[in-house]
C-alpha positions in Angstrom: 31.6 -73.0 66.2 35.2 -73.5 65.0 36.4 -72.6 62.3 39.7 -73.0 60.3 41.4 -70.0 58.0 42.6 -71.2 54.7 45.2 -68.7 54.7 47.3 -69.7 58.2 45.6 -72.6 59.2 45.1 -71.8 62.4 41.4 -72.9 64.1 39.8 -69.8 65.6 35.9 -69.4 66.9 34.7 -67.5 64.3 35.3 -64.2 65.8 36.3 -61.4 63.5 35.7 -63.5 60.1 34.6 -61.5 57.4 33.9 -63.2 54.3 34.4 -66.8 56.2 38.1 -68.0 55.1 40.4 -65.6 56.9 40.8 -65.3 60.3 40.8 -61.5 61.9 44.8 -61.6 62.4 44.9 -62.9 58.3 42.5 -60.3 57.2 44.1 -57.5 58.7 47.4 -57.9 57.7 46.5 -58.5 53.9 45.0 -55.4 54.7 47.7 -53.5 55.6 50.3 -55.4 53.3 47.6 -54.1 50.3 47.8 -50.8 51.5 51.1 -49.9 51.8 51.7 -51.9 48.3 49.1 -49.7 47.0 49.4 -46.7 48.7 50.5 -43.9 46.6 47.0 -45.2 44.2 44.9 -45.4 47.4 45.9 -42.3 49.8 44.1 -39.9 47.1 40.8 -41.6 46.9 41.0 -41.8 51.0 41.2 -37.9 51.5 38.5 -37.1 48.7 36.0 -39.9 50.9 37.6 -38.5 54.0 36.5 -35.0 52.4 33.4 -35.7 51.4 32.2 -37.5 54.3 33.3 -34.3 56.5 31.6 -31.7 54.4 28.2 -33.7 54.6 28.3 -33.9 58.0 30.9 -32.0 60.2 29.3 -32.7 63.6 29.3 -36.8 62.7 32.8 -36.3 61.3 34.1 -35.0 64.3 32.4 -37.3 66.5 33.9 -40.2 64.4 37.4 -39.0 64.9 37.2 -38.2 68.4 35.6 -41.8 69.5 38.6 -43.4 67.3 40.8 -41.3 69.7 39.3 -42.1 73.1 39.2 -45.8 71.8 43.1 -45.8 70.9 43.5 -44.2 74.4 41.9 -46.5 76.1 43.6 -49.5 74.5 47.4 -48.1 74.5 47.6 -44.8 76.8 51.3 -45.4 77.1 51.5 -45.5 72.9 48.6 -43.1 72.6 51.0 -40.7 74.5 54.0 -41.2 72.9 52.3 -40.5 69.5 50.9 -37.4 70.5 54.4 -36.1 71.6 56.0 -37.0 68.5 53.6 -35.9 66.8 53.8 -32.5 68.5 57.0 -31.8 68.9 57.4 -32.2 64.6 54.1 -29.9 64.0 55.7 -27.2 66.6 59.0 -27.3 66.6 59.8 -29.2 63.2 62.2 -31.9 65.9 62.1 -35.5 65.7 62.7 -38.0 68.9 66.1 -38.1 67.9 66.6 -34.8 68.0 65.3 -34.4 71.7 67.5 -37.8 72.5 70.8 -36.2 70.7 70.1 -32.7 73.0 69.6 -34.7 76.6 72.7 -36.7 75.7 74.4 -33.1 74.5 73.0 -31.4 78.0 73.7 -34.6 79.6 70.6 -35.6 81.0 70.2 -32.6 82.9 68.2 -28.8 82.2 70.2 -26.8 80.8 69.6 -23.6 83.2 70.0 -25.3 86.7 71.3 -28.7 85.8 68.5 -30.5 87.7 66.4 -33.2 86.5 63.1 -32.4 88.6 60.1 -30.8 87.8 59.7 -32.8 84.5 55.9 -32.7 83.2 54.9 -36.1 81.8 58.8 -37.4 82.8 60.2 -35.6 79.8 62.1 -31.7 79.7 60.0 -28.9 77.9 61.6 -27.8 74.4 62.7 -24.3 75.1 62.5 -21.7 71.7 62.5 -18.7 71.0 58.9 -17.3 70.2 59.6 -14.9 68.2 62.2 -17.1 65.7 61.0 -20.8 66.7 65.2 -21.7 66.8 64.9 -24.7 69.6 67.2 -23.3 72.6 68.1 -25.9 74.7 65.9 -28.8 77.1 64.7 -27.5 80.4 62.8 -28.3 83.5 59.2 -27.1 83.7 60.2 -24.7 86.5 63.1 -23.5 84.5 61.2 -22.9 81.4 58.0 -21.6 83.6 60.1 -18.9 84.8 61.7 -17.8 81.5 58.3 -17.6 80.1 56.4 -15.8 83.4 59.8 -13.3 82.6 58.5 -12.8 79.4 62.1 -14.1 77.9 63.6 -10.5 78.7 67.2 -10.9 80.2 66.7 -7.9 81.9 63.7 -8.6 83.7 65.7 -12.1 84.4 68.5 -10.1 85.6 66.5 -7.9 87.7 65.1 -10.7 89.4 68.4 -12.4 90.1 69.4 -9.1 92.0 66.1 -8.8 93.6 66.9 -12.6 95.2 70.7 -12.0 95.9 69.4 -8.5 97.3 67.1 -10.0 100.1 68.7 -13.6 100.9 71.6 -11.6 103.0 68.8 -11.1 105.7 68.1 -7.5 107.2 71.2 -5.4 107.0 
């Protein structure tokens, strides 16, 4: 059966047609144009049915939100991904992708301890901070930053193990 949306014209099979005059592509995107006209009225009546519906029942709640996120996996791993690291790096570090772009141009493309560019998890450099403050330091390599954590970020211990290394790469005496 085809069928034709009054709002673009188009012919589509039928698919995806709610009410029978919009196609799926037209319904969405008055959708979305709606919401973001109407956003500031709508966002509070979201998060009180977003409330409610999670303090009635939790376990369905979660369940709902974590097949939404398999699904958008599953359809766009490479976006799903990118998300997830933006959305990480602002929660934990309070940086933007602009800020990690403006510190690998500032570092020049390369860790900031040995210069290299291996040993990158997931093709990007780990955010080194400060745990105590959470100042960003710098971008390194996983081994780099590896190490500084597994040294407990104490110059000495860092210090003692450079020695250690210079120490015993001579050889026997």
């Amino acid at each position: 059966m085809t069928l034709i949306c009054s709002k673009c014209g188009g012919e589509h099979d039928g698919t995806g047609y709610r009410s029978g005059r919009w196609c799926a592509p037209c319904t969405k995107a008055y959708q979305l144009a709606y919401y973001e006209k109407n956003k500031e009225r709508l966002l509070p009546l979201q998060r009180t049915r977003e409330k409610i519906y999670r303090a009635k029942d939790p376990d369905a709640y979660r369940a709902k939100v974590r097949a939404a996120k398999e699904k958008r996996k599953r359809e766009d791993p490479k976006g799903w991904a990118d998300s997830f690291w933006r959305d990480n790096i602002k929660r934990r570090y309070g940086a933007t992708p602009e800020d990690y772009d403006r510190m690998l141009a500032e570092q020049g493309g390369v860790c900031a301890i040995c210069k290299g560019s291996h040993h990158l998890r997931r093709g990007r450099f780990s955010i080194d901070h400060c745990h105590a403050t959470g100042k960003i330091r710098a971008l390194l390599c996983d081994g780099c930053n590896l190490g500084i954590g597994n040294m407990e970020e104490n110059p000495a211990r860092l210090r003692a193990a450079a020695d250690y290394l210079e120490r015993h790469a001579k050889g026997p005496p």
